[in-house]
Biopython code that builds the backbone (N, CA, C, O; Angstrom):
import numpy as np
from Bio.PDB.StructureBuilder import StructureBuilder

atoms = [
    (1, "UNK", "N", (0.821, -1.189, 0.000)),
    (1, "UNK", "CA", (0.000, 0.000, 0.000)),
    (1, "UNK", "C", (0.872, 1.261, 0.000)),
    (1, "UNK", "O", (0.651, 2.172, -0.799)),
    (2, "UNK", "N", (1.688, 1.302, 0.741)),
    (2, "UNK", "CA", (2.450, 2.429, 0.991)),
    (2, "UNK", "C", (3.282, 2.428, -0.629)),
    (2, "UNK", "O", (3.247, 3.537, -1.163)),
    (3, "UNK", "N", (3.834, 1.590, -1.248)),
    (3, "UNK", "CA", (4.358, 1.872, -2.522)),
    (3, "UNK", "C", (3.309, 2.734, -3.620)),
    (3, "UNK", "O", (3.237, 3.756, -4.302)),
    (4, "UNK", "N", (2.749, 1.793, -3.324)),
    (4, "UNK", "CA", (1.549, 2.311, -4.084)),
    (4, "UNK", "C", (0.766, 3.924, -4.243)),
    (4, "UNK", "O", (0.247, 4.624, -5.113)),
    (5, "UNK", "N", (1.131, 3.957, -2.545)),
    (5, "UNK", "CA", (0.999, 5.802, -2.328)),
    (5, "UNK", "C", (2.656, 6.692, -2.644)),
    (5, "UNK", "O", (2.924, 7.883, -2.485)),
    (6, "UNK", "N", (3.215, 5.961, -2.958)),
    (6, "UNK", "CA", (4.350, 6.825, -3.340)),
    (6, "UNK", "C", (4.581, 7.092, -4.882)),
    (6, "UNK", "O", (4.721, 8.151, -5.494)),
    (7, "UNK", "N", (4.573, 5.544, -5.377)),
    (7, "UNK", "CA", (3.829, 6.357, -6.799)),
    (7, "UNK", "C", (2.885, 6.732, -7.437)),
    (7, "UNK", "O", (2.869, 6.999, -8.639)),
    (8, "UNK", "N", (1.684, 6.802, -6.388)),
    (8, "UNK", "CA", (1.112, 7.894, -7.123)),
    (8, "UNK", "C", (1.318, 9.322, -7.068)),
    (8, "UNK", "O", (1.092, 10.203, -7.898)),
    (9, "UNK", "N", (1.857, 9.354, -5.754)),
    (9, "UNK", "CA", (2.797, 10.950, -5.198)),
    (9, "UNK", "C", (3.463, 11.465, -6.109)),
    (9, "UNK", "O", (3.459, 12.687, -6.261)),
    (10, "UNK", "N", (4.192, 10.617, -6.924)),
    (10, "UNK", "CA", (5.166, 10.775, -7.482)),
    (10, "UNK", "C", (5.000, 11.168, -9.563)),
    (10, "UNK", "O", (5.671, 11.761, -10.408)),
    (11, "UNK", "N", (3.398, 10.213, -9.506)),
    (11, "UNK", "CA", (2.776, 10.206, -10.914)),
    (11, "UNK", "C", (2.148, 12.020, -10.970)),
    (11, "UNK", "O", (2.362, 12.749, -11.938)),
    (12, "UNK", "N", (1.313, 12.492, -9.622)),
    (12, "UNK", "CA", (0.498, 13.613, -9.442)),
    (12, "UNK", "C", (2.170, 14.815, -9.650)),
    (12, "UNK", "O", (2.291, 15.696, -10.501)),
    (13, "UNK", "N", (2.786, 14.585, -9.019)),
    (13, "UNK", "CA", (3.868, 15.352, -8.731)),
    (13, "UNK", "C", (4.315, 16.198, -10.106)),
    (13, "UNK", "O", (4.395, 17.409, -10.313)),
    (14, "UNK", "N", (4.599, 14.904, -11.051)),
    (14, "UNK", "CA", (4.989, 15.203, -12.598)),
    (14, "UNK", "C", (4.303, 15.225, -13.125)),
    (14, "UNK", "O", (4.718, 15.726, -14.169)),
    (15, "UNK", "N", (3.363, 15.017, -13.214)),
    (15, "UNK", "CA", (1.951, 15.506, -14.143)),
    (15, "UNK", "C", (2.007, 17.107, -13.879)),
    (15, "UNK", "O", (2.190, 17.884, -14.817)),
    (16, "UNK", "N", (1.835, 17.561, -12.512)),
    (16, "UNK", "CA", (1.575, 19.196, -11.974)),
    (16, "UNK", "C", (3.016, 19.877, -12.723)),
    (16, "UNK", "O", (2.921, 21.105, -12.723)),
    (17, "UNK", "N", (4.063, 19.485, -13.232)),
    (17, "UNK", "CA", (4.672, 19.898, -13.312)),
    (17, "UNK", "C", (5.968, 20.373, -12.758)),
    (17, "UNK", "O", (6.941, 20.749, -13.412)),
    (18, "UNK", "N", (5.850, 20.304, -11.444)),
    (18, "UNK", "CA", (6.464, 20.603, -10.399)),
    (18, "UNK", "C", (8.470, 20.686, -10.379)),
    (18, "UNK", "O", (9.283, 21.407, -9.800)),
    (19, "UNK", "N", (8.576, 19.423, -11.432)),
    (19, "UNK", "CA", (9.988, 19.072, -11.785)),
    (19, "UNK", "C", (10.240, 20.273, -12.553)),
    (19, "UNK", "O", (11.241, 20.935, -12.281)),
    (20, "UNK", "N", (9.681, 20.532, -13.215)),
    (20, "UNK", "CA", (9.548, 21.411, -14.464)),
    (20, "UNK", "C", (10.234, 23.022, -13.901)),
    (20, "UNK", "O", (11.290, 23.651, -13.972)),
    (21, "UNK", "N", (8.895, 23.153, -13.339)),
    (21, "UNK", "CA", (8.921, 24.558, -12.490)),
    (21, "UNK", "C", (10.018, 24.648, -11.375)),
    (21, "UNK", "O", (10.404, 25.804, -11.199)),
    (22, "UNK", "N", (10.453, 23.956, -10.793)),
    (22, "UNK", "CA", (11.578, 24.274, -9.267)),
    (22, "UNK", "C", (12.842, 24.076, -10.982)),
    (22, "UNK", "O", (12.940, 25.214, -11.441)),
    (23, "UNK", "N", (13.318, 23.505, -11.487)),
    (23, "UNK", "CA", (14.049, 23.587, -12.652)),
    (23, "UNK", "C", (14.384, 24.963, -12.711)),
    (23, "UNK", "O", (15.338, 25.497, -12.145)),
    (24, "UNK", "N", (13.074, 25.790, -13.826)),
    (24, "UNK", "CA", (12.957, 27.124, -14.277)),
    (24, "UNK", "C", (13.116, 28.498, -13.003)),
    (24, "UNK", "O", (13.397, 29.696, -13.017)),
    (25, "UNK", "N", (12.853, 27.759, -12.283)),
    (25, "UNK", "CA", (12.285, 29.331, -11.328)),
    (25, "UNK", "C", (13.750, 29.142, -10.122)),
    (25, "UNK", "O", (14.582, 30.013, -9.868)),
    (26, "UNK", "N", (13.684, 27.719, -9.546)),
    (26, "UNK", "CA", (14.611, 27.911, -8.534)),
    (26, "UNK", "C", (15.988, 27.404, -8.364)),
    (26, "UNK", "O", (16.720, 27.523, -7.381)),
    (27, "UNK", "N", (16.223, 26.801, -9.524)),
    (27, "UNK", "CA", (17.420, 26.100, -9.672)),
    (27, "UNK", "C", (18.324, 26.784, -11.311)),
    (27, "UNK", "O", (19.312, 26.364, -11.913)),
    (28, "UNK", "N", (17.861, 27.383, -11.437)),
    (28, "UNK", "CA", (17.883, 28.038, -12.834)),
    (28, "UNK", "C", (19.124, 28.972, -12.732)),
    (28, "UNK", "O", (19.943, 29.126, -13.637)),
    (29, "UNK", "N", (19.159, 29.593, -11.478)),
    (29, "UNK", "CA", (20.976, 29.895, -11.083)),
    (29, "UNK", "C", (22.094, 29.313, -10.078)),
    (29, "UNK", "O", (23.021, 29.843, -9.465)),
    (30, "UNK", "N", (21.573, 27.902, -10.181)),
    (30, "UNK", "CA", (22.213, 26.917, -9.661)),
    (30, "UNK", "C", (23.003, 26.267, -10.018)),
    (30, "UNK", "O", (23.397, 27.004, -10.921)),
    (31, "UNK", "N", (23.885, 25.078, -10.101)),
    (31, "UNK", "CA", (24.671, 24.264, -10.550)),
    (31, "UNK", "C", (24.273, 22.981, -10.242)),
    (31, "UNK", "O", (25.000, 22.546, -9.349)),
    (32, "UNK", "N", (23.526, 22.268, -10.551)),
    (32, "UNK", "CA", (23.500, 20.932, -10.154)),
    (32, "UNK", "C", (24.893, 19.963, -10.892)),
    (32, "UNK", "O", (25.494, 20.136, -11.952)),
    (33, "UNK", "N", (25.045, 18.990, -9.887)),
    (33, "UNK", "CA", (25.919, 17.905, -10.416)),
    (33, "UNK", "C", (25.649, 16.428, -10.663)),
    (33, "UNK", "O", (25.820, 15.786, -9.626)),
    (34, "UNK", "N", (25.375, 15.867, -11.442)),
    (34, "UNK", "CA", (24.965, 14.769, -11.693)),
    (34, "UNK", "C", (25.995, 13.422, -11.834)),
    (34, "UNK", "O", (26.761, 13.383, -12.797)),
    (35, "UNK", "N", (25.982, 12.234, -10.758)),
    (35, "UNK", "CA", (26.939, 11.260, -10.731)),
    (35, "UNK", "C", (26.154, 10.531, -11.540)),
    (35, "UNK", "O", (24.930, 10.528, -11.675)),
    (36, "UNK", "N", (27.121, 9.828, -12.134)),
    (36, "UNK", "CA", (26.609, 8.446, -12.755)),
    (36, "UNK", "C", (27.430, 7.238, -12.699)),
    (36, "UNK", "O", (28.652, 7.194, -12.838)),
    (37, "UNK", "N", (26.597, 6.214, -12.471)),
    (37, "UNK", "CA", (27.251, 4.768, -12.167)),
    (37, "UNK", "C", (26.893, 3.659, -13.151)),
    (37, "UNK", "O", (25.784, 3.234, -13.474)),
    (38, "UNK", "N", (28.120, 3.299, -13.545)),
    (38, "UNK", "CA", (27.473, 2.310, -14.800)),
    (38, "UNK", "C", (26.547, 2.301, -15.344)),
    (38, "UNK", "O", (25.644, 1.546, -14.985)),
    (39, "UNK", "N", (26.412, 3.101, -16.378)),
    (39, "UNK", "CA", (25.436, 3.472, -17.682)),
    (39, "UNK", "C", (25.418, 2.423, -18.767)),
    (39, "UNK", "O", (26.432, 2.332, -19.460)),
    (40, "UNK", "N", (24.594, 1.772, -18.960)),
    (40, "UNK", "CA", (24.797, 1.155, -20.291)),
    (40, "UNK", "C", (24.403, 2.059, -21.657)),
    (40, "UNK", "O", (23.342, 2.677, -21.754)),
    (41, "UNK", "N", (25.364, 2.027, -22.614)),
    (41, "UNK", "CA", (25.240, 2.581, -23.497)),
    (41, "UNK", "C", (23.634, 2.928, -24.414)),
    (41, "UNK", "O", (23.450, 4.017, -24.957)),
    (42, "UNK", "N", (22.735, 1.949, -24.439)),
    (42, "UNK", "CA", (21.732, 1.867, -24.497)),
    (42, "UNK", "C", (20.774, 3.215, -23.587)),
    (42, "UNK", "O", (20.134, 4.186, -23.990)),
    (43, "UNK", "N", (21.086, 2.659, -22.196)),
    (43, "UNK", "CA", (20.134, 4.202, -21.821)),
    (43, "UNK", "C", (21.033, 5.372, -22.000)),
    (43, "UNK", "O", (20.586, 6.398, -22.513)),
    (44, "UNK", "N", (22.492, 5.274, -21.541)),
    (44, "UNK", "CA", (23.111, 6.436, -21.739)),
    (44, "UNK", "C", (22.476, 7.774, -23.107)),
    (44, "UNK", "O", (21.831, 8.806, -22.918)),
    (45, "UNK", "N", (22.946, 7.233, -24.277)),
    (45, "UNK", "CA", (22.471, 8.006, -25.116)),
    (45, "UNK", "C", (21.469, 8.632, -24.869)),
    (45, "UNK", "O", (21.636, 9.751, -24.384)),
    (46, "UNK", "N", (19.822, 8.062, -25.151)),
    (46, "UNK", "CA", (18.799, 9.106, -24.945)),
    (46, "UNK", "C", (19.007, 10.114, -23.314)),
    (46, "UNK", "O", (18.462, 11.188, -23.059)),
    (47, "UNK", "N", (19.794, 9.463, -22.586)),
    (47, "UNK", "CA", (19.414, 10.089, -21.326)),
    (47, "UNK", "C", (20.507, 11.795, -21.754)),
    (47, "UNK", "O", (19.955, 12.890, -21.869)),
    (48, "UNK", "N", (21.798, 11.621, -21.890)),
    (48, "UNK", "CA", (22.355, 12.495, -22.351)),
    (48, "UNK", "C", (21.973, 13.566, -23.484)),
    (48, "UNK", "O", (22.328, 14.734, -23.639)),
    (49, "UNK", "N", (20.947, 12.569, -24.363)),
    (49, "UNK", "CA", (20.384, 13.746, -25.123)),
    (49, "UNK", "C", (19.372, 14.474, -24.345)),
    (49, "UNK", "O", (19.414, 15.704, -24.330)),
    (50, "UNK", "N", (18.662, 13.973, -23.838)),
    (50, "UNK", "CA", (17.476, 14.650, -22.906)),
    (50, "UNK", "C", (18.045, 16.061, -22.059)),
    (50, "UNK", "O", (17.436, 17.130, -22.086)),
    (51, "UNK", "N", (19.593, 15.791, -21.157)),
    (51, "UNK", "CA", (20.106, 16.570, -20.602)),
    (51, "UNK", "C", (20.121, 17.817, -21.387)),
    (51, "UNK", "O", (19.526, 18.883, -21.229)),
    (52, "UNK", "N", (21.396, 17.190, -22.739)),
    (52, "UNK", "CA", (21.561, 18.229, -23.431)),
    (52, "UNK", "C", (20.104, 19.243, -23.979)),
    (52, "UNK", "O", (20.255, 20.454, -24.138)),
    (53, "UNK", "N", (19.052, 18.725, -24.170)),
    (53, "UNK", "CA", (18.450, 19.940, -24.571)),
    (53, "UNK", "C", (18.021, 20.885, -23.282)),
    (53, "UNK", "O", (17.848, 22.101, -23.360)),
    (54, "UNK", "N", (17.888, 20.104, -22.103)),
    (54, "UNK", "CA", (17.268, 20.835, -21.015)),
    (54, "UNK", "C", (18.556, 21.563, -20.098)),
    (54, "UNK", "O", (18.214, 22.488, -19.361)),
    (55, "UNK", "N", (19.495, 21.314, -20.112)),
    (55, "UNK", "CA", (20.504, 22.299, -18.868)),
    (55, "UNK", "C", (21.647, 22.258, -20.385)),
    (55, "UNK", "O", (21.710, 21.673, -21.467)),
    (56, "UNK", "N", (22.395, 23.261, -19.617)),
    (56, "UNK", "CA", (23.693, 23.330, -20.253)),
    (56, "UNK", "C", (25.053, 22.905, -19.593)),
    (56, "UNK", "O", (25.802, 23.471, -18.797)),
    (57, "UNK", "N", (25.079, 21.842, -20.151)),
    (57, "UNK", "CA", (26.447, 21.065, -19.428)),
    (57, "UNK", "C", (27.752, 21.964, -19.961)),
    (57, "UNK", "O", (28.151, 22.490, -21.000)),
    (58, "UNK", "N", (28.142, 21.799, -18.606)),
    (58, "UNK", "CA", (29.796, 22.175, -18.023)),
    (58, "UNK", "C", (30.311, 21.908, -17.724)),
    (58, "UNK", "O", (29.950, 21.804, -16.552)),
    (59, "UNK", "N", (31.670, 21.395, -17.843)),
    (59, "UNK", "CA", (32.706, 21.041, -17.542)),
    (59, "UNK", "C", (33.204, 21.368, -16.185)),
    (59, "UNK", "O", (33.351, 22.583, -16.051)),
    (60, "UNK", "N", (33.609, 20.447, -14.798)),
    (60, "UNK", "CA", (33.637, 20.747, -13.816)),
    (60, "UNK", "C", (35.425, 21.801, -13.563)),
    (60, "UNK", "O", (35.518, 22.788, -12.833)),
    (61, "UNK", "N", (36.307, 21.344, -14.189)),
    (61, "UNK", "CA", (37.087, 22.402, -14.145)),
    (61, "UNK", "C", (36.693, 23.998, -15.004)),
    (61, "UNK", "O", (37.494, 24.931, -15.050)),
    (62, "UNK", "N", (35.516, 24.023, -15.536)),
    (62, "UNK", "CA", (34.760, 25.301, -16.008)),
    (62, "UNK", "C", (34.407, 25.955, -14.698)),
    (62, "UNK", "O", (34.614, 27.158, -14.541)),
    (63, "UNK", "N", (34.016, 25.397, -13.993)),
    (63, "UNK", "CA", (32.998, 25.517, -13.111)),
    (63, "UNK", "C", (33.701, 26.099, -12.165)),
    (63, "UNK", "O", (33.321, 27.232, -11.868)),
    (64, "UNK", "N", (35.015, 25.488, -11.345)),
    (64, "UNK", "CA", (35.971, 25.404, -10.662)),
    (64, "UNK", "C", (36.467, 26.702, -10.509)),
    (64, "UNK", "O", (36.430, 27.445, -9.528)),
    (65, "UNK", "N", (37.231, 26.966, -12.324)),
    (65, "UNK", "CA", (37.613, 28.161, -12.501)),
    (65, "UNK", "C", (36.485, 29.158, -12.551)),
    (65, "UNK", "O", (37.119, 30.193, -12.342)),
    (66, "UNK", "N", (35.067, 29.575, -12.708)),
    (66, "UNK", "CA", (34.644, 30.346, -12.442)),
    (66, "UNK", "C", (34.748, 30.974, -11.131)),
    (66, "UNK", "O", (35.011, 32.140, -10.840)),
    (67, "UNK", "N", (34.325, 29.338, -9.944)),
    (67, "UNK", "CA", (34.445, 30.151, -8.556)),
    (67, "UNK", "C", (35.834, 30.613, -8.085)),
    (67, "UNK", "O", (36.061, 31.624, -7.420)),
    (68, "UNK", "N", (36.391, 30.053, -8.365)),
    (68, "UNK", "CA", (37.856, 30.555, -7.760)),
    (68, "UNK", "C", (38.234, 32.294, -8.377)),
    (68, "UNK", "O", (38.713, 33.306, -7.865)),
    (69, "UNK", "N", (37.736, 31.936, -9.668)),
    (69, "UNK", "CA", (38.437, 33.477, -10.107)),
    (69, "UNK", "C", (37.124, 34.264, -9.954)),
    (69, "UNK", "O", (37.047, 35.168, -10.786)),
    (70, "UNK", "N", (35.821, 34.155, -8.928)),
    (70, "UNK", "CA", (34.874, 35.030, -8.385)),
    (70, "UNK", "C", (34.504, 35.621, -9.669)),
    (70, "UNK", "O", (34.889, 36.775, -9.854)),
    (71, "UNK", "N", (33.743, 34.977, -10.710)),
    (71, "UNK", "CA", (33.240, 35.169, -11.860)),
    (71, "UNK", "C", (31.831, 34.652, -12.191)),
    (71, "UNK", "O", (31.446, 34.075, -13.208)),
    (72, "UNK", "N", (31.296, 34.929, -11.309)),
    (72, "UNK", "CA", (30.173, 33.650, -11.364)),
    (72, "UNK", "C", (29.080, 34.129, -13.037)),
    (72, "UNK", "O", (27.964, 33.691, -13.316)),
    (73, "UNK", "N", (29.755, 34.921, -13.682)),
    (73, "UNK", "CA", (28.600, 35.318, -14.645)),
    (73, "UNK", "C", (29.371, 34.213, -16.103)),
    (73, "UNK", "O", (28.879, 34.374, -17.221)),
    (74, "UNK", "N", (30.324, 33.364, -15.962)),
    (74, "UNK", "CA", (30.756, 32.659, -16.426)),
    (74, "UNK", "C", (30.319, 31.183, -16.491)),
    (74, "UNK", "O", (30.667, 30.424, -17.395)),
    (75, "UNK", "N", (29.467, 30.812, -15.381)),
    (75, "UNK", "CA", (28.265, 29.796, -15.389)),
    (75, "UNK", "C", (27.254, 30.360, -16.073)),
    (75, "UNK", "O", (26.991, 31.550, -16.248)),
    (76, "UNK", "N", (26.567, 29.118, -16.543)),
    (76, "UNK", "CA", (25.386, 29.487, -17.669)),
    (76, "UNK", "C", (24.181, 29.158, -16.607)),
    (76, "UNK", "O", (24.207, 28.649, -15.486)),
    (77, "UNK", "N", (23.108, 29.664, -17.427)),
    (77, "UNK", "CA", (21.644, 29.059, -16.087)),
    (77, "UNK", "C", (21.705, 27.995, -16.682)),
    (77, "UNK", "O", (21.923, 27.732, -17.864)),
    (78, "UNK", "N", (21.447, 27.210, -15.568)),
    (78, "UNK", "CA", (20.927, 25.457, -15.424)),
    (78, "UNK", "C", (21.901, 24.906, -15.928)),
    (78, "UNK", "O", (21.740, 24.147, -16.884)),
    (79, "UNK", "N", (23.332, 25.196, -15.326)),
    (79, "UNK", "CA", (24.260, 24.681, -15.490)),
    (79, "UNK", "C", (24.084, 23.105, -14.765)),
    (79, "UNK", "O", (23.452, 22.831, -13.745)),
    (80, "UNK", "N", (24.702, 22.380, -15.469)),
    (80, "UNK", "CA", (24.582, 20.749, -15.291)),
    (80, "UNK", "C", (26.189, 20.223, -15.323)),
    (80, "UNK", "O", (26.902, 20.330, -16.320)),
    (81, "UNK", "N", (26.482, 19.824, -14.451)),
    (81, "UNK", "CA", (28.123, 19.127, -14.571)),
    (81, "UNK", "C", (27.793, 17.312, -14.537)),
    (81, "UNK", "O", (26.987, 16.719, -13.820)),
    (82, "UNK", "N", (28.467, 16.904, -15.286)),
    (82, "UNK", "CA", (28.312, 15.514, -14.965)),
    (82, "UNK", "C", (29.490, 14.644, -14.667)),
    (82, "UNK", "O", (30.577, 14.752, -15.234)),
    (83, "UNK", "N", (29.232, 13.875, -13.845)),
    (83, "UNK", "CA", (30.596, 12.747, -13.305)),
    (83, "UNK", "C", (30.204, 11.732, -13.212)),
    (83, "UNK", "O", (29.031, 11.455, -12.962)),
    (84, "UNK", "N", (31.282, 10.797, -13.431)),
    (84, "UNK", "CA", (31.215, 9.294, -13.119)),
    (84, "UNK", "C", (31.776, 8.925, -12.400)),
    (84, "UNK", "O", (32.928, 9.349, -12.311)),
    (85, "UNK", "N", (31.283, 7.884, -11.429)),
    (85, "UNK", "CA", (31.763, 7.276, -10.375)),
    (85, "UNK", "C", (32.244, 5.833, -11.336)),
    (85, "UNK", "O", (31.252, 5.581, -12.020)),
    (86, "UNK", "N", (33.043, 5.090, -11.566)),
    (86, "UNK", "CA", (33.700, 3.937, -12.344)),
    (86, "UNK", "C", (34.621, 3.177, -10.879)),
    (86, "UNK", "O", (35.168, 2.105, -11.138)),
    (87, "UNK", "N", (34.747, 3.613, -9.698)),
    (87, "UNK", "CA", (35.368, 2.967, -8.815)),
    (87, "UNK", "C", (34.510, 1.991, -8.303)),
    (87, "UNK", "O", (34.405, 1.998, -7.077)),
    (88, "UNK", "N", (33.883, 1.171, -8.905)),
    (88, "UNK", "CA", (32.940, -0.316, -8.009)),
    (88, "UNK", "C", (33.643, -1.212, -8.419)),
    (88, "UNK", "O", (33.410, -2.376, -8.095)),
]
sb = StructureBuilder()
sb.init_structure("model")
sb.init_model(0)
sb.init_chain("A")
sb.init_seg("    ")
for serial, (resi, resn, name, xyz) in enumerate(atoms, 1):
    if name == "N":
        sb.init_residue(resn, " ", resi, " ")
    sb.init_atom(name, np.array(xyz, "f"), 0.0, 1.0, " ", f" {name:<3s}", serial, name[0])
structure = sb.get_structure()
């Protein structure tokens, strides 16, 4: 039962949009970082294309050097860095 109430929490959630909107409005001069752990090539692709149209990926020594050299207008909105974890 309780699964069951989580995805529907979770079905209502993204339907409203909600992912969408905290994205645009509150994370939009943020940096998120995204790990990834063994991707199979198969999902990899579409998932990376999906990224690419929605944030603008950056390179974490981009990123690095913005804060250090106190430049922050050198991050883009909805900057996205991505890493892999490969140590398992």
């Amino acid at each position: 039962m309780r699964a069951l109430i989580k995805k529907l929490f979770t079905w209502s959630v993204r339907r409203a949009g909600l992912p969408f909107l905290v994205r645009e409005l509150v994370q939009r001069n943020k940096v998120t970082i995204l790990v990834l752990h063994d991707m199979a090539p198969e999902v990899a692709q579409p998932a990376f294309a999906y990224l690419d149209r929605h944030y603008n990926i950056i390179s974490l020594n981009d990123y690095l050097e913005a804060r250090l050299e106190n430049q922050p207008g050198r991050i883009p909105p909805k900057a996205l860095i991505i890493t892999f974890d490969d140590g398992h």
